[in-house]
C-alpha positions in Angstrom: 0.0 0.0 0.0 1.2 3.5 -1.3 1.8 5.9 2.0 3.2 9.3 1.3 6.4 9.9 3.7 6.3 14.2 4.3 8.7 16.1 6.6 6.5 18.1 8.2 7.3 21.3 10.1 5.3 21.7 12.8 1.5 20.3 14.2 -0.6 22.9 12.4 1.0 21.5 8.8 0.2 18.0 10.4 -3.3 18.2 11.0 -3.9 20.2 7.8 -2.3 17.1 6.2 -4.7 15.0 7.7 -7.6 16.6 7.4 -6.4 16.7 3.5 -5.7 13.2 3.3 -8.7 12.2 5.4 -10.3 14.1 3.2 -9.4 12.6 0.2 -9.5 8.8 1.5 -13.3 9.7 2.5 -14.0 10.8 -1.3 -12.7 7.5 -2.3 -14.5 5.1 0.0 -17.9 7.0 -0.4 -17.4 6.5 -4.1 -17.8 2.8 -3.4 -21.3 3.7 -2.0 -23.1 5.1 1.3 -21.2 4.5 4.6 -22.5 5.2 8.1 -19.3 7.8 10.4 -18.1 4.4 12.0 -17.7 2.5 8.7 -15.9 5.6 7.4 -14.0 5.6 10.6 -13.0 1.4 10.6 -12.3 1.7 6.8 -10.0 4.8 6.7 -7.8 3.5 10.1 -7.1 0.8 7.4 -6.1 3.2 4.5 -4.0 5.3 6.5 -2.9 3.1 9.3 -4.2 6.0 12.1 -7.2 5.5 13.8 -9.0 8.9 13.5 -11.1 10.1 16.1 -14.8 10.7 15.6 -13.6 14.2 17.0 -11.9 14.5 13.6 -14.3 12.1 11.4 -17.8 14.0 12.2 -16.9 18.0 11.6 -14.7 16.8 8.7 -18.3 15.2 7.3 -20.1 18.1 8.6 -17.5 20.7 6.8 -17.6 18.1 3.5 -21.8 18.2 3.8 -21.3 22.2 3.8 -19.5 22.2 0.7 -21.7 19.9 -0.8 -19.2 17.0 -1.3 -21.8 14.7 0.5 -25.1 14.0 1.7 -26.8 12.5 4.5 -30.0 10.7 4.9 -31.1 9.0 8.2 -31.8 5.3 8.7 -32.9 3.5 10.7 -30.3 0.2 11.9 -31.7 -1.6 15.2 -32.9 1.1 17.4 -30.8 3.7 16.6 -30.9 6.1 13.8 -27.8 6.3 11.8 -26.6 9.0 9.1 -25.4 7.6 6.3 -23.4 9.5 4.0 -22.8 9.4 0.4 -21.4 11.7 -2.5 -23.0 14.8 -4.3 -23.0 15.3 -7.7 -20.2 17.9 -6.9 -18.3 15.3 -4.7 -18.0 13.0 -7.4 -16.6 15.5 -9.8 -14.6 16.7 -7.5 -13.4 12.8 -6.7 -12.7 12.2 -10.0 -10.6 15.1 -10.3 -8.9 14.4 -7.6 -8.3 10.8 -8.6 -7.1 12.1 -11.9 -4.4 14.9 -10.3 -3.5 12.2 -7.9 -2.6 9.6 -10.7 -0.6 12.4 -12.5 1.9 12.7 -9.5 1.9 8.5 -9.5 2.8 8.3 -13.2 5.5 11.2 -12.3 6.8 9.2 -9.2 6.8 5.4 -11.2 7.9 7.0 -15.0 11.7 6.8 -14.2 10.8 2.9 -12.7 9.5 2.0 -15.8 11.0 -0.4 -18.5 9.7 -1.1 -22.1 8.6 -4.3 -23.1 11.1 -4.9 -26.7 8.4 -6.8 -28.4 5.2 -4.8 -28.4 6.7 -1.9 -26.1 4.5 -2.2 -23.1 5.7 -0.5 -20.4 6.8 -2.7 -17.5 7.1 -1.9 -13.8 8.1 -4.8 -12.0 8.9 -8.7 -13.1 8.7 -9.2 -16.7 10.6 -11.5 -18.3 14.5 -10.9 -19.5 16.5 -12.8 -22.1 20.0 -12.3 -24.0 19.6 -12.4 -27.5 22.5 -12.3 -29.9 24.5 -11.1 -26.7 21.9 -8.5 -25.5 20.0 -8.2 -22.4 16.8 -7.6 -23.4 13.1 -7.1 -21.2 10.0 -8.5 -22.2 6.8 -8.3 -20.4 6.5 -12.4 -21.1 7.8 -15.2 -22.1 5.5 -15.1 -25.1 6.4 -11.6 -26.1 10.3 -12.8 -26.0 8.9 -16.1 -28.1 7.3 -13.4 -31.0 9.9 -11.3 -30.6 12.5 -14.2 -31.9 10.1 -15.6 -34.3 9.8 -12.4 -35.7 13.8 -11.7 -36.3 14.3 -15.3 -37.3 16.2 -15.8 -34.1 14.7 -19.1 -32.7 
């Protein structure tokens, strides 16, 4: 699991971090449909290995219901009633755009990792498959690609 390592300078920049991160974790888990605050709560101490307080949780919903991110409804589970939340419109755009800046910054981070497949010029991150051929170390992303890529040079 990808988990951002940032020097940070003093608590203030920390919490805003959280809160930013928290934020953006809660856009992606209410994408995959309507949570009640402790299922948001359970499922985010997983993502960012910190178990937030419902002290942070519930004004972070109530500041992302403002904005008109999310919505609530209330239902009814047992004898209690429970708000569950789920995104706007607006909160899915603004999800998606966030997904999109966020996988912009990954393809900067991996780009240098990458390696190029010397059959059909895939790009590989990890594993793959290598061979020397005619005294060249050459990557593949599989064994079939390296098998086309002699059959098509006459090298078999």
């Amino acid at each position: 699991m990808y988990r951002p390592l940032i020097v940070l300078e003093n608590m203030q920049e920390k919490k805003e971090h959280v809160t930013n991160l928290t934020k953006f974790y809660t856009l992606l888990l209410l994408g995959g449909g309507p949570k009640h605050g402790y299922e948001i709560m359970k499922e985010l101490e997983k993502k960012i290995d910190k178990k937030p307080s419902p002290g942070q949780i519930y004004p972070l919903l109530s500041k992302m219901e403002k904005s008109g991110l999310i919505a609530h409804e209330k239902i009814k589970i047992g004898n209690k009633e429970k708000k569950v939340y789920s995104l706007t419109k607006e909160g899915k755009k603004t999800r998606a755009m966030l997904i999109d800046r966020f996988s912009d910054i990954v393809s900067i981070i991996l780009e240098p990792k990458l390696t190029k497949c010397s059959h059909c010029g895939c790009k590989i991150y990890e594993g793959g498959y290598e061979e020397v051929i005619e005294g060249k170390k050459l990557m593949f992303c599989c064994i079939h690609c390296a098998k086309s890529y002699k059959k098509t040079y006459g090298l078999q």
